[in-house]
C-alpha positions in Angstrom: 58.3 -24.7 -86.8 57.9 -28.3 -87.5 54.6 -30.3 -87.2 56.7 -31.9 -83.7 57.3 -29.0 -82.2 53.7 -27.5 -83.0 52.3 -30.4 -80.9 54.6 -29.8 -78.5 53.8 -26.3 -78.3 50.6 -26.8 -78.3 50.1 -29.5 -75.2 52.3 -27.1 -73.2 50.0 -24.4 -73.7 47.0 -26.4 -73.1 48.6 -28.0 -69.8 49.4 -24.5 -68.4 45.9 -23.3 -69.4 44.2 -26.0 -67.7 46.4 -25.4 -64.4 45.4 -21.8 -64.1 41.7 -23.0 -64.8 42.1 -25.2 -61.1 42.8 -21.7 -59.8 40.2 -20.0 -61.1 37.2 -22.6 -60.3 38.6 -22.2 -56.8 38.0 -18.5 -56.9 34.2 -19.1 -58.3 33.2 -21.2 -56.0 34.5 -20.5 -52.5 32.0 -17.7 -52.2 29.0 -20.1 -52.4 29.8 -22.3 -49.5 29.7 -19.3 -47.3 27.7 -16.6 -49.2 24.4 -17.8 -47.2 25.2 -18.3 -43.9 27.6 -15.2 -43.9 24.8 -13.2 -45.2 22.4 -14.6 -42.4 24.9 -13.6 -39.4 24.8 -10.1 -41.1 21.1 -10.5 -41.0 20.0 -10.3 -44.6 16.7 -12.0 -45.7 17.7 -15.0 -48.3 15.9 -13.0 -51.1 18.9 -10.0 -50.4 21.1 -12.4 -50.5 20.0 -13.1 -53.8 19.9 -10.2 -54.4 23.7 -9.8 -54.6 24.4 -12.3 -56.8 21.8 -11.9 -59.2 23.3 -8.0 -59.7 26.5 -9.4 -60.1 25.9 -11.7 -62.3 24.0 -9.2 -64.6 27.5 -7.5 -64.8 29.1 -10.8 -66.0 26.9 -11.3 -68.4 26.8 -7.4 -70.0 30.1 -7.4 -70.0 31.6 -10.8 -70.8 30.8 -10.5 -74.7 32.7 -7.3 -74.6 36.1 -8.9 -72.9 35.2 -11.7 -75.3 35.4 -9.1 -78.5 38.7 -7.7 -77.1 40.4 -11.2 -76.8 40.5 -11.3 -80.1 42.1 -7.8 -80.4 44.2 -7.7 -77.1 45.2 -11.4 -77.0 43.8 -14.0 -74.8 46.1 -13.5 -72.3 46.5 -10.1 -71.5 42.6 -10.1 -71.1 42.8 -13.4 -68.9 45.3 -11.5 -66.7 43.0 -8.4 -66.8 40.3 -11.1 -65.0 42.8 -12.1 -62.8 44.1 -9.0 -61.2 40.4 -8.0 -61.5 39.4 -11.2 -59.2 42.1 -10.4 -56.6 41.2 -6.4 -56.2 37.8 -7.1 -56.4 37.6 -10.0 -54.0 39.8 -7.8 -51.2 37.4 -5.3 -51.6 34.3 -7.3 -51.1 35.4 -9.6 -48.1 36.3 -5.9 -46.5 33.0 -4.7 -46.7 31.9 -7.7 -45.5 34.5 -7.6 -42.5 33.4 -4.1 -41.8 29.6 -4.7 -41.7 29.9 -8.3 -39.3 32.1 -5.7 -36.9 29.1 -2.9 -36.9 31.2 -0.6 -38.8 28.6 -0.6 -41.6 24.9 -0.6 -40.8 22.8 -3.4 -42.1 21.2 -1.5 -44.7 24.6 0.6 -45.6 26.8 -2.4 -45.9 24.1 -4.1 -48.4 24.3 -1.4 -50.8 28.3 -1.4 -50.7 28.1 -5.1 -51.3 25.9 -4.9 -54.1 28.5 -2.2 -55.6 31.9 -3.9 -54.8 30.3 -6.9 -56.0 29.3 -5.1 -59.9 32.8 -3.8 -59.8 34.5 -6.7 -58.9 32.2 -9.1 -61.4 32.1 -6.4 -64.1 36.3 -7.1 -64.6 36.6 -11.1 -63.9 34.1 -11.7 -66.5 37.2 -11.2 -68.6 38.5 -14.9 -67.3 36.4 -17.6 -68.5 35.5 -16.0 -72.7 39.4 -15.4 -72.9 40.2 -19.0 -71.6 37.1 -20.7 -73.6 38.7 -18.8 -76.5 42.3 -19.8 -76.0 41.2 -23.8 -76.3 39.6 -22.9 -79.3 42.6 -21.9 -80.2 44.8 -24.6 -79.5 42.1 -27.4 -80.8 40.7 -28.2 -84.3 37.0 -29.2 -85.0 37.3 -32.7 -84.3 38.7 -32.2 -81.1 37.1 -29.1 -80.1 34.2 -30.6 -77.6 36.9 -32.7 -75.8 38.9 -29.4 -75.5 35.6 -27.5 -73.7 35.4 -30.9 -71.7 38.8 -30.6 -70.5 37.9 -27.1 -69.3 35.4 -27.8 -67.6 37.4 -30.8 -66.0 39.9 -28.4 -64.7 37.3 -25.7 -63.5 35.7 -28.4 -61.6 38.9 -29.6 -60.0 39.2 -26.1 -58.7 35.2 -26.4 -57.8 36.2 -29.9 -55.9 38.9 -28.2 -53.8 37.3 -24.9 -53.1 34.3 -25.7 -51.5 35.4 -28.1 -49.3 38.7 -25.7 -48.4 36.0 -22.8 -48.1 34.3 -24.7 -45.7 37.4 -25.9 -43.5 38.6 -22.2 -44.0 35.5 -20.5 -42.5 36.0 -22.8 -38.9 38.7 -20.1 -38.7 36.5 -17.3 -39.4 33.4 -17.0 -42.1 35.6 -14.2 -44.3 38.9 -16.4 -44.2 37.9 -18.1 -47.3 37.3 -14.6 -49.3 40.9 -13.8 -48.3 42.4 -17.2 -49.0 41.1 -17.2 -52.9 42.2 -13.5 -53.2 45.6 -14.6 -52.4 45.4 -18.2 -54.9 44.0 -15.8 -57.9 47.1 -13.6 -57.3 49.2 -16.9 -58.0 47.3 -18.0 -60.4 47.9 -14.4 -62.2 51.6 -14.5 -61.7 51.6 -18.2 -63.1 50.4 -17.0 -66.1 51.9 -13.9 -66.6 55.5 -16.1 -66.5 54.6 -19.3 -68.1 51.3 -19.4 -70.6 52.0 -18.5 -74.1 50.6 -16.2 -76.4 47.6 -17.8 -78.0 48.5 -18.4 -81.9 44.9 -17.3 -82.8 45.8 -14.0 -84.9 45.2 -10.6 -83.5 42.7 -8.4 -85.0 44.1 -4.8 -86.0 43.6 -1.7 -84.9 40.8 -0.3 -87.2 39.6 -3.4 -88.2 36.3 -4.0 -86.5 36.2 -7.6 -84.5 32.9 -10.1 -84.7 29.9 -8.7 -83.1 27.6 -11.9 -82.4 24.4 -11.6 -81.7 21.7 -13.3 -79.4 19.7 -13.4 -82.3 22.4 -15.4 -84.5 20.7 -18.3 -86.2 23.6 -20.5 -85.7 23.7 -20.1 -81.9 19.7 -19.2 -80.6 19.1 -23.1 -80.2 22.3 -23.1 -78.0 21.0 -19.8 -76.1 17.8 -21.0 -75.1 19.1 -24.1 -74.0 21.8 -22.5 -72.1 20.0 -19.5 -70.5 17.4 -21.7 -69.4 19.6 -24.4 -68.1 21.5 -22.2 -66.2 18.5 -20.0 -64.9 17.6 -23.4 -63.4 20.8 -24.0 -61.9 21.5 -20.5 -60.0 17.9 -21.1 -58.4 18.9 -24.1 -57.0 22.4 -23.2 -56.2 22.0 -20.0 -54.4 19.1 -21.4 -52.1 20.9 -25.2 -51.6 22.8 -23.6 -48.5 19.5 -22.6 -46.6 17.9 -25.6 -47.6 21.0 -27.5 -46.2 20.8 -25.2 -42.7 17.1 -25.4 -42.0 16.9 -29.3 -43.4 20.1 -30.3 -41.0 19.3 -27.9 -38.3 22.9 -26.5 -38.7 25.0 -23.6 -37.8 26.6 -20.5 -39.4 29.6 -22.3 -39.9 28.6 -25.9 -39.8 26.5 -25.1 -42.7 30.0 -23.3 -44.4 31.4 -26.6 -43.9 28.6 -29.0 -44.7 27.6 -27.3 -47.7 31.3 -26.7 -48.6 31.8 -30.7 -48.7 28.5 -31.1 -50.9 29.6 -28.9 -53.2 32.9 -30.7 -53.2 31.1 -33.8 -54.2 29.0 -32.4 -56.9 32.2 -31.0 -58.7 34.0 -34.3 -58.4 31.1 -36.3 -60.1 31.6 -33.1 -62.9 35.2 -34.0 -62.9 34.5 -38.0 -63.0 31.9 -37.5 -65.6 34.0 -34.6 -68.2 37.5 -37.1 -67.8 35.5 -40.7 -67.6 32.9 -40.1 -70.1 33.4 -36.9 -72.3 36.8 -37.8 -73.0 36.5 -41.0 -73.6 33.4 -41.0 -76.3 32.9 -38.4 -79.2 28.7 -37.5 -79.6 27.6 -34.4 -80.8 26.5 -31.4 -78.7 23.1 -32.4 -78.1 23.6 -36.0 -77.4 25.4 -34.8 -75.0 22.6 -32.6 -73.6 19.6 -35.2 -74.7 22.4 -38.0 -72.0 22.6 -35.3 -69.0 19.2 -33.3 -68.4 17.2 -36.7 -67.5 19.8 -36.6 -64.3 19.7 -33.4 -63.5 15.3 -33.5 -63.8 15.9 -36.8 -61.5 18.5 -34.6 -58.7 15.6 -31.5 -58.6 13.1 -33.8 -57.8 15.5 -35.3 -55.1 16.0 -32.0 -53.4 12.6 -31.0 -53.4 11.6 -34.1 -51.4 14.6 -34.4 -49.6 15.0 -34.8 -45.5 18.3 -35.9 -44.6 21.6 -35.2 -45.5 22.6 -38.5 -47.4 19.5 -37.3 -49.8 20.8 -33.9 -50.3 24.3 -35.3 -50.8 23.0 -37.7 -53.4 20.7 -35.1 -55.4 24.0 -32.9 -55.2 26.3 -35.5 -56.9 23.8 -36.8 -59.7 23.5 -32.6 -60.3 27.2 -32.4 -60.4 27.6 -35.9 -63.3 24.4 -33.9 -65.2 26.0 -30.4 -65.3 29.3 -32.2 -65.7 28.7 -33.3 -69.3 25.6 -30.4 -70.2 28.6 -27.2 -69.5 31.0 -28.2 -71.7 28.3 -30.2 -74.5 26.9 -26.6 -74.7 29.9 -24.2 -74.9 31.5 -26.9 -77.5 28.0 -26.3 -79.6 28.7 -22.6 -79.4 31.8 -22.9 -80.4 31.5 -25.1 -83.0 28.4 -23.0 -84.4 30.6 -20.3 -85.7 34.3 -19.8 -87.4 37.6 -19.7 -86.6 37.6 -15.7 -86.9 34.4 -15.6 -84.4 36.0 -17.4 -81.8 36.6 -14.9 -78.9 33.2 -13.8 -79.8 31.1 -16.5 -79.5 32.9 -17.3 -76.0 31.7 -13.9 -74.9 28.5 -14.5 -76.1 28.3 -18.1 -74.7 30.0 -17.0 -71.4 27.1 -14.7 -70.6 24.5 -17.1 -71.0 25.7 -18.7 -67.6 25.4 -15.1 -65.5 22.1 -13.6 -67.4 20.9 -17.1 -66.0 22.2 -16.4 -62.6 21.2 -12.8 -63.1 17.3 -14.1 -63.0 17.4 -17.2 -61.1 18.6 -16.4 -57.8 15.9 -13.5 -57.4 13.5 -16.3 -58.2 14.9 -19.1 -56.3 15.2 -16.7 -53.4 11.5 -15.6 -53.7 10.1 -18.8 -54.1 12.4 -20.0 -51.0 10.6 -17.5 -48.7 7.4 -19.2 -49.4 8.1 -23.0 -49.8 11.2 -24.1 -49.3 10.8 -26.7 -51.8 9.1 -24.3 -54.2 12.8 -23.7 -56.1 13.3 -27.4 -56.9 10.0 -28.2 -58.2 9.9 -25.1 -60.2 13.4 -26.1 -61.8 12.4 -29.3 -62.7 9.2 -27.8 -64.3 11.7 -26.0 -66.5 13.8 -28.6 -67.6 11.1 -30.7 -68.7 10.2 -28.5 -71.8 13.8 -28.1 -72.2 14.6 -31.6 -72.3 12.0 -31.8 -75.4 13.5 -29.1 -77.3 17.1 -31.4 -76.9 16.1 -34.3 -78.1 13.8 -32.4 -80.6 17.2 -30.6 -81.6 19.1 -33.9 -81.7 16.9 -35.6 -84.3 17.1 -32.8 -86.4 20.9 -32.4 -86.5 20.6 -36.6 -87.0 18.9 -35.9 -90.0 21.0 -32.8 -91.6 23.9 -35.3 -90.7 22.5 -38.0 -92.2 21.5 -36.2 -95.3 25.3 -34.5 -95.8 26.6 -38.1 -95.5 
């Protein structure tokens, strides 16, 4: 194959991988704009609430390294359809329950326990989506193009993030579970679409026999990533899972008028992601962490917005400066990963990486819905306290890669 047709190859791959991303950040966010106020017609507490999505994001992240390890065995996209068909089953199942508790079907207490289960299963298999996909741009980028690649990933998943929401929250005036069944429906397109038209990654398979990567948490190369990462995420899930209530009890809203208000605020913070990954990130090449060291000073400045905030234009605005911080910080930090390790250790480290975002949504949520319960504005200010030390360690991180740079040159 000629150098031409290599390129070739290789932007049609990467434009068919970044349309089946806008499908999948639909599916990942449709649930939020609804999860609260669907839980609270039910009648669970916010902290049960939690509750369900910090299980099932323990799932994701025990058994997203795995799916990881077998991308490099199985192909990326067999195990990107595997999270696909996973998503769809999985989804069905959970909006049922759902459906069947709301009608009296389920008692309270009976239905929460079959959530919490559909929800493991369900998570436990779509964790196989995002390490494959992270894996599949490594794949298809070299070195020096490799953080733009995890930038253009993110771009896409927040496109799908843009038009979720804000269809979740026009879908639940019809009813609060039509949103559930919607994205079951897109992910089963989104399967199909790849199944006919992505190609095979060209990363090379590992063998049967042979033994693939095994990355640890522990791995020099990646623990300054990890902490970062665990921690900024663990900050983001508190704040996430408990921005619904705080939007519902702030405004004075409905069920549904809080589907649809929080819907459109989450649709604005994944379009400043968007503006910031295709107007900034692609358009300037920084390191990792000068990356980071540029986005946590706006996501400090949107916590301390929401913990103060009254109004809706205040909320809205925190929301968006969130979505410009987390916009550049996602991709800065799965590009470090990435970059940390070889070209063998790929599938891997986006396991490894990929987890970092659910074992922070694993512990967040349980403490964001805690701390919710006794001060609304308790979440926000305790986030914020987070990032501050974590904002050191970047820039501490960011002078010392300076001078290792500095020093090779």
């Amino acid at each position: 194959m000629t150098d031409l047709s290599t390129q070739h190859s290789l932007r049609y791959s990467r434009a068919i991988l970044l349309t089946s991303l806008v499908g999948m950040g639909f599916g990942f966010t449709v649930l939020f704009a609804i999860l609260a106020p669907l839980g609270r017609e039910v009648g669970f507490s916010e902290f049960e609430i939690s509750i369900i999505i910090a299980t099932s994001s323990l799932a994701v992240f025990l058994t997203s390294p795995r799916w990881g390890r077998l991308s490099d065995r199985w192909g990326r996209k067999k195990v990107l359809l595997i999270g696909l068909i996973g998503y769809v089953i999985g989804t069905l199942v959970f909006a049922s329950v759902f459906q069947a508790t709301l009608i009296g079907a389920l008692a309270p207490s009976i239905g929460f326990i079959a959530l919490i289960i559909s929800r493991v299963a369900h998570a436990s298999v779509m964790s196989a989506m995002m390490p494959s996909a992270s894996a599949y741009m490594a794949d298809i980028t070299d070195i020096s193009a490799r953080t733009k690649g995890m930038g253009a990933v993110g771009a896409a998943t927040n496109l799908g993030n843009i038009i979720g929401p804000a269809a979740g929250g026009l879908l639940a005036g019809i009813t609060l579970l039509t949103p559930l069944w919607f994205a079951a429906g897109l992910a089963g397109i989104t399967a199909l679409f790849v199944f006919i038209w992505l190609p095979e990654s060209p990363h090379k398979r590992i063998t049967r026999g042979t033994k693939s990567s095994r990355l640890k948490y522990s791995d020099k190369r990646l623990v300054p990533f990890i902490v970062v990462g665990v921690s900024m995420f663990m900050g983001m899930a508190m704040v996430q899972q408990t921005l619904a209530f705080r939007f519902q009890d702030v405004l004075s809203l409905t069920a549904v008028e809080t589907a649809q208000t929080f819907g459109l605020a989450m649709g604005l913070s994944a379009g400043a992601s968007l503006a910031s990954q295709v107007f900034i990130m692609q358009r300037f090449d920084l390191r990792p962490f000068q990356w980071l060291r540029f986005a946590m000073p706006l996501l400090i400045l949107a916590f301390g917005c929401m913990a103060v905030a009254d109004s809706k234009s205040m909320l809205m605005g925190a929301m968006i400066m969130q979505g410009a911080g987390m916009g550049v910080a996602g991709p800065a930090f799965m590009a470090g990963c990435s970059l940390a390790v070889s070209a063998e250790e790929q599938g891997a480290v986006a396991g490894v990486a990929g987890s970092c975002g659910p074992l922070g949504f694993t512990i967040g949520p349980l403490i964001g819905g805690f701390l919710y319960q006794i001060e609304p504005a308790l979440p926000y200010w305790f986030t914020l306290a987070v990032y501050l030390p974590v904002f050191g360690f970047v820039l501490w991180m960011n002078k010392k890669h300076a001078r290792h740079n500095s020093r090779r040159a």
